[in-house]
N, CA, C and O atoms as a Tinker XYZ file with bonds, in Angstrom:
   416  protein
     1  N      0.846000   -1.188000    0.000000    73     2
     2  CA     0.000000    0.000000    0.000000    64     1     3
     3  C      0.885000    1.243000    0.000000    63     2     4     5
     4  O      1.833000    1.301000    0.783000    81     3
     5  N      0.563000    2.442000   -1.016000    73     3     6
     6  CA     1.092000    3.243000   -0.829000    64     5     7
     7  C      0.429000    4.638000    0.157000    63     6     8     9
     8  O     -0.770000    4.902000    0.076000    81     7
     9  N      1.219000    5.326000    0.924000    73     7    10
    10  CA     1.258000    5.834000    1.780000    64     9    11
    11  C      0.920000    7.476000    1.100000    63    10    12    13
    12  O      1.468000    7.450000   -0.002000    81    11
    13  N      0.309000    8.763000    1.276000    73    11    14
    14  CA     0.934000   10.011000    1.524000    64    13    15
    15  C      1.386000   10.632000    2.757000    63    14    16    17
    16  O      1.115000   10.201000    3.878000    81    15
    17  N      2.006000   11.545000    2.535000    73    15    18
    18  CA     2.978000   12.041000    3.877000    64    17    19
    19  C      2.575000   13.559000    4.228000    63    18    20    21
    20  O      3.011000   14.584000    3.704000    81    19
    21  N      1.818000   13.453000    5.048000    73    19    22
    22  CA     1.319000   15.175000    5.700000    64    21    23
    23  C      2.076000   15.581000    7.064000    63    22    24    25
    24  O      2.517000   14.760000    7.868000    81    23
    25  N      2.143000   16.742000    7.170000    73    23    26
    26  CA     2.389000   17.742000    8.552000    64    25    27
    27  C      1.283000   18.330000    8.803000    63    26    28    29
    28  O      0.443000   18.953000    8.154000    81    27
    29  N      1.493000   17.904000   10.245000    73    27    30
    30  CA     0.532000   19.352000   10.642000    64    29    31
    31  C      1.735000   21.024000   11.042000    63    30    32    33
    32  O      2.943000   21.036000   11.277000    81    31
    33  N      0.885000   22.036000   10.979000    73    31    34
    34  CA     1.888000   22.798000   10.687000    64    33    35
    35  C      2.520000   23.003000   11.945000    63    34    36    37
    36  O      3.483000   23.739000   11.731000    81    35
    37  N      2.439000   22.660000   13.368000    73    35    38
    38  CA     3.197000   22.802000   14.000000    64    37    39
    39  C      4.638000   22.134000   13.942000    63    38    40    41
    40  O      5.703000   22.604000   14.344000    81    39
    41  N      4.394000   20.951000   13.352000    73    39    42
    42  CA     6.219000   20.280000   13.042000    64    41    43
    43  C      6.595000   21.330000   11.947000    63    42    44    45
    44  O      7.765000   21.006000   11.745000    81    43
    45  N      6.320000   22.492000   11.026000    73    43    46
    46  CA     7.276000   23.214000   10.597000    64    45    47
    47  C      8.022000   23.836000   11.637000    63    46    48    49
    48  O      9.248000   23.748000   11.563000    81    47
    49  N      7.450000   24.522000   12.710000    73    47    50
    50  CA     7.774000   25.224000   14.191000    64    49    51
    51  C      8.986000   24.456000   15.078000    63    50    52    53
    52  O      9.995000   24.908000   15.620000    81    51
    53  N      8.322000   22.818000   14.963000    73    51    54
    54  CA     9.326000   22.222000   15.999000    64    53    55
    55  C     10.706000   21.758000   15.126000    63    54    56    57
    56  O     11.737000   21.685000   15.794000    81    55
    57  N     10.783000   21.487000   13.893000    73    55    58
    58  CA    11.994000   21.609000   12.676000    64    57    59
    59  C     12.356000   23.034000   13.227000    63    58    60    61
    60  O     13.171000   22.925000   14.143000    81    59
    61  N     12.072000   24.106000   13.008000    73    59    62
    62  CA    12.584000   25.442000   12.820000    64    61    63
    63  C     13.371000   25.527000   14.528000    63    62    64    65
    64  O     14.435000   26.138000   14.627000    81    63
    65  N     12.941000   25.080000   15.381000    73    63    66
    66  CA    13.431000   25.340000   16.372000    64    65    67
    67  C     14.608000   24.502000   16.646000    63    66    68    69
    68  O     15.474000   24.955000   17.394000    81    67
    69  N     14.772000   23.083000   16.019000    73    67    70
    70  CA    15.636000   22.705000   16.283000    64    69    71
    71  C     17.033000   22.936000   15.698000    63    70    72    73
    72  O     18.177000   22.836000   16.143000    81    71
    73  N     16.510000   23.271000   14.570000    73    71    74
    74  CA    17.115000   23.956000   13.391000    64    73    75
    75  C     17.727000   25.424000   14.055000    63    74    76    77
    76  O     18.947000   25.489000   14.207000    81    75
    77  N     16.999000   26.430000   14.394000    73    75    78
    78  CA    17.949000   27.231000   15.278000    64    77    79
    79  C     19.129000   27.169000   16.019000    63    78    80    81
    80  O     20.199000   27.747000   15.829000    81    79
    81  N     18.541000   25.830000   17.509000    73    79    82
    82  CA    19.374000   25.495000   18.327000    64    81    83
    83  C     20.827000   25.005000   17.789000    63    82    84    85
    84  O     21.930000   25.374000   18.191000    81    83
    85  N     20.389000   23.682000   16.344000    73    83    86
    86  CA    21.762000   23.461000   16.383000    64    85    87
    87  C     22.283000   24.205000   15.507000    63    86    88    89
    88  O     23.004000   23.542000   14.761000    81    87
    89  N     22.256000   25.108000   15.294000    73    87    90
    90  CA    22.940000   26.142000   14.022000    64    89    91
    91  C     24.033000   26.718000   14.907000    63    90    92    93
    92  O     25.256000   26.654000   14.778000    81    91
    93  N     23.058000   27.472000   16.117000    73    91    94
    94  CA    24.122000   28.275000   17.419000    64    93    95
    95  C     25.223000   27.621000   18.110000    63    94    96    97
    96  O     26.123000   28.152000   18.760000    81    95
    97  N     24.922000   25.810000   17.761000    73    95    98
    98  CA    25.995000   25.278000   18.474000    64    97    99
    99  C     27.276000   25.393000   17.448000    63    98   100   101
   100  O     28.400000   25.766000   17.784000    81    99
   101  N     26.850000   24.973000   16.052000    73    99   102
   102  CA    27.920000   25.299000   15.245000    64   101   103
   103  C     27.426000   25.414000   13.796000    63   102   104   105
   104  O     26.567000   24.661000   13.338000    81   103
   105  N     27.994000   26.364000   13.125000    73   103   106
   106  CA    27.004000   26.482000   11.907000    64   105   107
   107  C     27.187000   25.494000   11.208000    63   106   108   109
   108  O     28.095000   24.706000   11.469000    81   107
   109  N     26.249000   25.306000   10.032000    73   107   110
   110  CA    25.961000   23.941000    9.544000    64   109   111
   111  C     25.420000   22.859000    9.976000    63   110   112   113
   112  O     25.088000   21.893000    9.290000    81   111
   113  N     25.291000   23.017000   11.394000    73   111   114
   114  CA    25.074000   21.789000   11.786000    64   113   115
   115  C     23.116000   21.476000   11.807000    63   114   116   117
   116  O     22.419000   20.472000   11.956000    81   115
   117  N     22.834000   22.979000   11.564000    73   115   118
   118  CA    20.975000   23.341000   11.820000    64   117   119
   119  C     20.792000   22.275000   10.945000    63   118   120   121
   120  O     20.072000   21.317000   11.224000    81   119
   121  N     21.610000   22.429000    9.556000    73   119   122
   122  CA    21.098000   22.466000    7.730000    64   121   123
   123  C     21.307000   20.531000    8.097000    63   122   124   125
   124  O     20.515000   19.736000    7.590000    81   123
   125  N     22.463000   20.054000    9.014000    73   123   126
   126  CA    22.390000   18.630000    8.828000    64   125   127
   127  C     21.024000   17.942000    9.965000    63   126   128   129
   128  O     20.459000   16.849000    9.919000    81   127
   129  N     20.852000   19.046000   10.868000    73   127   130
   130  CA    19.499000   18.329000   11.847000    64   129   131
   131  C     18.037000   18.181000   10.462000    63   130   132   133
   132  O     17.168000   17.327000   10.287000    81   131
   133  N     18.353000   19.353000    9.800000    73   131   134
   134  CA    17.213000   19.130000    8.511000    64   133   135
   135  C     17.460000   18.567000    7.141000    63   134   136   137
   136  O     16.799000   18.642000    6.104000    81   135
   137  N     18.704000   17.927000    7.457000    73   135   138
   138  CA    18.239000   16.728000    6.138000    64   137   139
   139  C     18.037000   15.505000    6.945000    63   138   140   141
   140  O     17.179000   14.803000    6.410000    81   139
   141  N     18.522000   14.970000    8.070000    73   139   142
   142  CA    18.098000   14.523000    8.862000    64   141   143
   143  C     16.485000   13.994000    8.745000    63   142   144   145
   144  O     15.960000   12.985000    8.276000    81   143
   145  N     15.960000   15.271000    9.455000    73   143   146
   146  CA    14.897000   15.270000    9.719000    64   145   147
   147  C     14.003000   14.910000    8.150000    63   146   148   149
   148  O     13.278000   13.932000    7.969000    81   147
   149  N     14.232000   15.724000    7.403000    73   147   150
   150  CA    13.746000   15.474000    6.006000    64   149   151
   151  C     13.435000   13.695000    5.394000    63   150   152   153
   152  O     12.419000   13.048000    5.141000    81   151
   153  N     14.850000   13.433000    5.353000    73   151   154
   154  CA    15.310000   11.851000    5.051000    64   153   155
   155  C     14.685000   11.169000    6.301000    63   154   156   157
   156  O     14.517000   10.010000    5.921000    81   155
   157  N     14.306000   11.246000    7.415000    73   155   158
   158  CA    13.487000   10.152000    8.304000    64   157   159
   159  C     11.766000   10.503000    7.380000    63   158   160   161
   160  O     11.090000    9.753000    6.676000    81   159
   161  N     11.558000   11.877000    7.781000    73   159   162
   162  CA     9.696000   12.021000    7.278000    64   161   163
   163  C      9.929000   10.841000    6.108000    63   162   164   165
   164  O      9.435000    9.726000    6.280000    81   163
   165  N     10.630000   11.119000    5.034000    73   163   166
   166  CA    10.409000   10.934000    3.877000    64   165   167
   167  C     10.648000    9.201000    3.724000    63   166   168   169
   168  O     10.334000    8.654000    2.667000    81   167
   169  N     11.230000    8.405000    4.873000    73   167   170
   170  CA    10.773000    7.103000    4.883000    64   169   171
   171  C      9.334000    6.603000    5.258000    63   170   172   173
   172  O      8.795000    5.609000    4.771000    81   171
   173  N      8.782000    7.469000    6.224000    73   171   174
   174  CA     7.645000    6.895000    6.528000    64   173   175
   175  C      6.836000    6.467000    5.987000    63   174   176   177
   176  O      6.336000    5.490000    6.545000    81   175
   177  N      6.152000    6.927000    4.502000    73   175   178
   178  CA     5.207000    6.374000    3.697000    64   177   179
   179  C      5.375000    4.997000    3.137000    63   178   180   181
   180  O      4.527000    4.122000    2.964000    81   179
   181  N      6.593000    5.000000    2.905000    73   179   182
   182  CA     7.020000    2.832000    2.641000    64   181   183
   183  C      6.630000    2.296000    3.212000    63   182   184   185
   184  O      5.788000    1.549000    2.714000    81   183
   185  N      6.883000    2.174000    4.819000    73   183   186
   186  CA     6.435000    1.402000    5.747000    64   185   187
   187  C      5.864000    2.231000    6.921000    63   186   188   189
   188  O      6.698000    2.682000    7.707000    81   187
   189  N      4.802000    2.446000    7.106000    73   187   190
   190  CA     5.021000    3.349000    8.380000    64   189   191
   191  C      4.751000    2.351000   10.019000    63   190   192   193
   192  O      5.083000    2.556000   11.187000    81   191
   193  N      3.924000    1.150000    9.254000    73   191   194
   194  CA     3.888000   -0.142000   10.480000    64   193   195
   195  C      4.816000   -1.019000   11.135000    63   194   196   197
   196  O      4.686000   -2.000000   11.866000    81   195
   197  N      6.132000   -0.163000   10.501000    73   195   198
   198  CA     7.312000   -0.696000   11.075000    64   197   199
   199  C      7.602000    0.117000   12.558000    63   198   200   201
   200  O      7.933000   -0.223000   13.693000    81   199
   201  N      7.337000    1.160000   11.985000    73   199   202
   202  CA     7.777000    2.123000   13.491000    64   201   203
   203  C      6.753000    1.646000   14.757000    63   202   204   205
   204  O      5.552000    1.443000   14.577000    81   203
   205  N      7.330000    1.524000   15.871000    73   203   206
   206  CA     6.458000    1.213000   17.045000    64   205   207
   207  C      5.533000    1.890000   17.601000    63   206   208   209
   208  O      6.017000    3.008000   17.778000    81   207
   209  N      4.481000    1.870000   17.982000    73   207   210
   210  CA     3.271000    2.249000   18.747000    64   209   211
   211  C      3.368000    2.754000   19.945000    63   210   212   213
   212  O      3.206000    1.867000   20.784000    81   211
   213  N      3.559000    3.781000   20.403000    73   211   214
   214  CA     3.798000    4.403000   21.818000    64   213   215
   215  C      2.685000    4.240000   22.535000    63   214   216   217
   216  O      2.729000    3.832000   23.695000    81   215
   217  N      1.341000    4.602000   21.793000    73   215   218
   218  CA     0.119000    4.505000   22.595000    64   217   219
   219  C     -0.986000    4.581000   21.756000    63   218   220   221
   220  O     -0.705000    4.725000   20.566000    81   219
   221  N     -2.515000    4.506000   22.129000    73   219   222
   222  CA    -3.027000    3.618000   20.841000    64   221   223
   223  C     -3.254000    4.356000   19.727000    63   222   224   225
   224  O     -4.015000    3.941000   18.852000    81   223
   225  N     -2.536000    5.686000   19.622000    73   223   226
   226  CA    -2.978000    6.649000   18.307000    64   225   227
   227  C     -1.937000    6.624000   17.735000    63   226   228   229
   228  O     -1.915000    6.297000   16.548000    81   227
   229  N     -0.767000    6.966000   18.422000    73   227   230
   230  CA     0.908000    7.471000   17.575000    64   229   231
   231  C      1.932000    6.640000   17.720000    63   230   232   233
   232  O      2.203000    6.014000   18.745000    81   231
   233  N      2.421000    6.624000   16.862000    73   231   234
   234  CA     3.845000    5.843000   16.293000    64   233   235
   235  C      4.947000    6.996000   16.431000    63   234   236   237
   236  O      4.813000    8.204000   16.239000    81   235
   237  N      6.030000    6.298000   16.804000    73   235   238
   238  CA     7.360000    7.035000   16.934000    64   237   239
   239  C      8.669000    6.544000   15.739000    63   238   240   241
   240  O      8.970000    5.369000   15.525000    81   239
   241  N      9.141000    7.422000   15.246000    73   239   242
   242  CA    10.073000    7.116000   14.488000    64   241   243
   243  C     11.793000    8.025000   15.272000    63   242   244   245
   244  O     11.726000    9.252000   15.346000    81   243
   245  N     12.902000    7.460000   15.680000    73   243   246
   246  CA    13.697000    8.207000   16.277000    64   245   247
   247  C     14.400000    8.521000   15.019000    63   246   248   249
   248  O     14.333000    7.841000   13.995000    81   247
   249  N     15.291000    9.942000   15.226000    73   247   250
   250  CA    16.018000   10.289000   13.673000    64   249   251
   251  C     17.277000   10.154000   14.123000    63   250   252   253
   252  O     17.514000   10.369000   15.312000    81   251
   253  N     18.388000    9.735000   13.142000    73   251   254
   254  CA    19.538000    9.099000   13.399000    64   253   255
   255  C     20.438000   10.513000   13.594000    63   254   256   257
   256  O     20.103000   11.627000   13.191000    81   255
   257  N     21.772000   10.136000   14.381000    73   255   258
   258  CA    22.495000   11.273000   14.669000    64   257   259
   259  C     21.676000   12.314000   15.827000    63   258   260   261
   260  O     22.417000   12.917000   16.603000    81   259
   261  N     21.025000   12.409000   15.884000    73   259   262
   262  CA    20.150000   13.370000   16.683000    64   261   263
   263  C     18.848000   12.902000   17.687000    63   262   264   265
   264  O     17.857000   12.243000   17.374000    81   263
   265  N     19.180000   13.427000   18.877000    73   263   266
   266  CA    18.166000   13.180000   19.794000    64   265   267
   267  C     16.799000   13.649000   19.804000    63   266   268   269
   268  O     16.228000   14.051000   20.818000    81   267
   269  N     16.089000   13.565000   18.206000    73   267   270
   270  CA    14.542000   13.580000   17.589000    64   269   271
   271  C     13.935000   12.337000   17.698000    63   270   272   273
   272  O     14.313000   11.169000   17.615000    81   271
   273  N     12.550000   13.098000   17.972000    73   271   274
   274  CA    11.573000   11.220000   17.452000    64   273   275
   275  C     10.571000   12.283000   16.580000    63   274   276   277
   276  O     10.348000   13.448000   16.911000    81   275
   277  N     10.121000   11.716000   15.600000    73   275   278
   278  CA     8.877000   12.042000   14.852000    64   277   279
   279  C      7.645000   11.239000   15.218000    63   278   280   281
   280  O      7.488000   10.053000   14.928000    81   279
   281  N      6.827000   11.962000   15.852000    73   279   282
   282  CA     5.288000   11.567000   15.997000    64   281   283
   283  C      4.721000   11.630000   15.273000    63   282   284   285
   284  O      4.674000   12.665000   14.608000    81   283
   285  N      3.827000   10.349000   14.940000    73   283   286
   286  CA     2.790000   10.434000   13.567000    64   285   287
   287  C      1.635000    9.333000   13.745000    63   286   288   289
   288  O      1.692000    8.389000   14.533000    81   287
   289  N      0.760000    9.573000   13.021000    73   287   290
   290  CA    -0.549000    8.254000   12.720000    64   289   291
   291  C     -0.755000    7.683000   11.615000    63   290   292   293
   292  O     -0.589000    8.394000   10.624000    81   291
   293  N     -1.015000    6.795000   11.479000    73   291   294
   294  CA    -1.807000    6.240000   10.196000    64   293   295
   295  C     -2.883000    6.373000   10.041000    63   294   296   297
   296  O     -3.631000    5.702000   10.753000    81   295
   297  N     -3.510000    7.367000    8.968000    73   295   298
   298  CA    -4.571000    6.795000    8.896000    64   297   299
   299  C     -5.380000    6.551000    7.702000    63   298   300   301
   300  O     -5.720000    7.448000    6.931000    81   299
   301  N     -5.683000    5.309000    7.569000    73   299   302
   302  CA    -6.346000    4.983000    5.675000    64   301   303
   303  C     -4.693000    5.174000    5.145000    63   302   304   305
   304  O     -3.614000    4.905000    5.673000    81   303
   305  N     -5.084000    5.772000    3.844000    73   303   306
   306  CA    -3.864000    5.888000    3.048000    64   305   307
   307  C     -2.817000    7.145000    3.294000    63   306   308   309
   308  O     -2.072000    7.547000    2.400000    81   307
   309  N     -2.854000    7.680000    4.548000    73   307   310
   310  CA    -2.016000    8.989000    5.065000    64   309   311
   311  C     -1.044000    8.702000    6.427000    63   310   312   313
   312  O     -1.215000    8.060000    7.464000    81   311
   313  N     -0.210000    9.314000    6.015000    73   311   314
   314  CA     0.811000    9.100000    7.458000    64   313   315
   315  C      0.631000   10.836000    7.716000    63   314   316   317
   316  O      0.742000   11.702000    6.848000    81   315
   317  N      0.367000   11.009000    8.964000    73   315   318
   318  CA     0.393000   12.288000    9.342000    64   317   319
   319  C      1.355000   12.693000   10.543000    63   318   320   321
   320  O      1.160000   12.458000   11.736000    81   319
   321  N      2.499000   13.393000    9.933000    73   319   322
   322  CA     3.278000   13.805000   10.803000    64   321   323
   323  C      2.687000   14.773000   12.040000    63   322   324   325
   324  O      2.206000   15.867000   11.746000    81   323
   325  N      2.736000   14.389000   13.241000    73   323   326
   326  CA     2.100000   15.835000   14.246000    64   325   327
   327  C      2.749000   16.580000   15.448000    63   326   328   329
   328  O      2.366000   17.508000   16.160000    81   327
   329  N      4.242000   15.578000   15.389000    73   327   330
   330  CA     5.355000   16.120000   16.064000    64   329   331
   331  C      6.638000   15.800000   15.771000    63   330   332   333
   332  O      6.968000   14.750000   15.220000    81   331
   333  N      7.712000   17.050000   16.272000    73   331   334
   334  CA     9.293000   16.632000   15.865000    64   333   335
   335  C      9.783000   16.897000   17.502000    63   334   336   337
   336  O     10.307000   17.965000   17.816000    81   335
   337  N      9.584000   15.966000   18.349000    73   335   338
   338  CA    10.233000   16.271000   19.463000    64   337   339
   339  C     11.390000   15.911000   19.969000    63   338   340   341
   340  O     11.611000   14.898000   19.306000    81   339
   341  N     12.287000   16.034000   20.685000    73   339   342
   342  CA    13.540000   16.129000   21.500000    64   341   343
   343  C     13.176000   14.902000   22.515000    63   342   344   345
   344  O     12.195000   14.859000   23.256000    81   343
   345  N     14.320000   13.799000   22.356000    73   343   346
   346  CA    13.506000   12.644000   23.129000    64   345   347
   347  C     13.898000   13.139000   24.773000    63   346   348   349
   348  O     13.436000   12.308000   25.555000    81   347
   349  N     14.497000   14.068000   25.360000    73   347   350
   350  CA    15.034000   14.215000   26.438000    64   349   351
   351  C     13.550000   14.642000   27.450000    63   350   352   353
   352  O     13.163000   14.418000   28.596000    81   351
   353  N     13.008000   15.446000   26.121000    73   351   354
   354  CA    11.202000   15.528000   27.416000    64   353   355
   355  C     10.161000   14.560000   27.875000    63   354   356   357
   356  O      9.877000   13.495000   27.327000    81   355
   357  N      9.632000   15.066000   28.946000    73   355   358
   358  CA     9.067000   14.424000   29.567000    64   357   359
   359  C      8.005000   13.625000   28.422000    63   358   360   361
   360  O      7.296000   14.430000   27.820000    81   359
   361  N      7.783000   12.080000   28.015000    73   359   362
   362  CA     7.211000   11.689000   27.520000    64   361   363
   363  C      5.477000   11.981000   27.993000    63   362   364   365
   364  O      4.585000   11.918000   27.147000    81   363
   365  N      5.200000   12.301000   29.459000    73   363   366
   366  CA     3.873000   12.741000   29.511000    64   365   367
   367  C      3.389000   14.043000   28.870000    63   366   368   369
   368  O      2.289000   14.285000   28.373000    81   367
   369  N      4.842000   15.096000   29.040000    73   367   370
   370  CA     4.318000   15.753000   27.974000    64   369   371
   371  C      4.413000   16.071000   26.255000    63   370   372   373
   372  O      4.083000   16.928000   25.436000    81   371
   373  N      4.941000   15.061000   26.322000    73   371   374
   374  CA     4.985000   14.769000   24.509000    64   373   375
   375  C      3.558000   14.501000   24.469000    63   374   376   377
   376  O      2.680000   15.178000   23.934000    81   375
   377  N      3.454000   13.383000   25.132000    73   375   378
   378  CA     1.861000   13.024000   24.627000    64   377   379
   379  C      0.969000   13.623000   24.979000    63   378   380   381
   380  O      0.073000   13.301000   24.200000    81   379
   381  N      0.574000   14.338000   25.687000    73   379   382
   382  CA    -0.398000   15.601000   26.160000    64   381   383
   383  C     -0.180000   16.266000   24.642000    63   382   384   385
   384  O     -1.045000   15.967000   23.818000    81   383
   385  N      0.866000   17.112000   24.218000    73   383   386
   386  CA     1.046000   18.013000   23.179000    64   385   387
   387  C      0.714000   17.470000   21.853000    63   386   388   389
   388  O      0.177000   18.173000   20.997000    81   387
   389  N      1.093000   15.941000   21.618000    73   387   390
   390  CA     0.461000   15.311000   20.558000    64   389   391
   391  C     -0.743000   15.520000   20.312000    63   390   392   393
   392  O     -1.096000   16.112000   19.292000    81   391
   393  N     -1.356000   15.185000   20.974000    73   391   394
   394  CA    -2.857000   15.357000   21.197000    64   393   395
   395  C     -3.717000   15.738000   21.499000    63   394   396   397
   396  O     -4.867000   15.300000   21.517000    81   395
   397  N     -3.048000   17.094000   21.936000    73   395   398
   398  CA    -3.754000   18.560000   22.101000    64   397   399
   399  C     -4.091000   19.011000   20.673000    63   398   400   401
   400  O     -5.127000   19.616000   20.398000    81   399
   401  N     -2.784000   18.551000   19.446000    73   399   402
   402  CA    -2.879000   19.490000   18.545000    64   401   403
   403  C     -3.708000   18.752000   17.353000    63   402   404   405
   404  O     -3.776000   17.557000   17.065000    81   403
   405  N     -4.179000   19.640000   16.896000    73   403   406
   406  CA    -5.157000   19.407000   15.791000    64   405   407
   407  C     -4.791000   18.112000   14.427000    63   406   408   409
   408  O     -3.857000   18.433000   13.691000    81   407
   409  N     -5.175000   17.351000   14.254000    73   407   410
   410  CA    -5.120000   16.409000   12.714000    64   409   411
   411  C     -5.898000   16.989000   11.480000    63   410   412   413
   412  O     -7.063000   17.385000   11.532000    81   411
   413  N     -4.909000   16.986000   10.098000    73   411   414
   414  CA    -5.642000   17.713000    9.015000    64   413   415
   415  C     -7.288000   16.500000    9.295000    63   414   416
   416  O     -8.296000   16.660000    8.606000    81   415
């Protein structure tokens, strides 16, 4: 089955922020957290039932080199990205914020 791949627009926000942070640590390094980040989204539609189930709505994908997970759902023929978080936070409030925020 093929997959499409949506954001909601707050993961442009949580990219952009991380993207800040690591720029200040050393330049270049923002531009490699976002191909990064880019090259994980952009696997998800192949398989997205590979990534594990955190809880009964969202799947986590972690991004390599960097302490990101991408939050997302399946649903029907859509993978919907709805977070780019920092695995160091509190997972209660990852998932509170997941699911506070709106699905197209």
């Amino acid at each position: 089955m093929t997959y499409s791949l949506h954001f909601l627009p707050e993961v442009e926000q949580d990219a952009l922020a991380g993207y800040q942070w690591y720029e200040k640590q050393s330049p270049g390094l923002g531009e490699d957290f976002l191909r990064v980040f880019y090259a994980s989204a952009s696997e998800l539609p192949q398989n997205p039932l590979l990534y594990p189930q955190i809880n009964d709505q969202f799947r986590r994908r972690l991004l390599k080199r960097f302490p990101y997970a991408l939050y997302f759902t399946v649903e029907n023929d859509k993978v919907i990205v709805v977070g780019l978080f920092h695995c160091a936070r509190d997972p209660r409030g990852i998932n509170k914020e997941i699911r506070d925020r709106k699905k197209i």
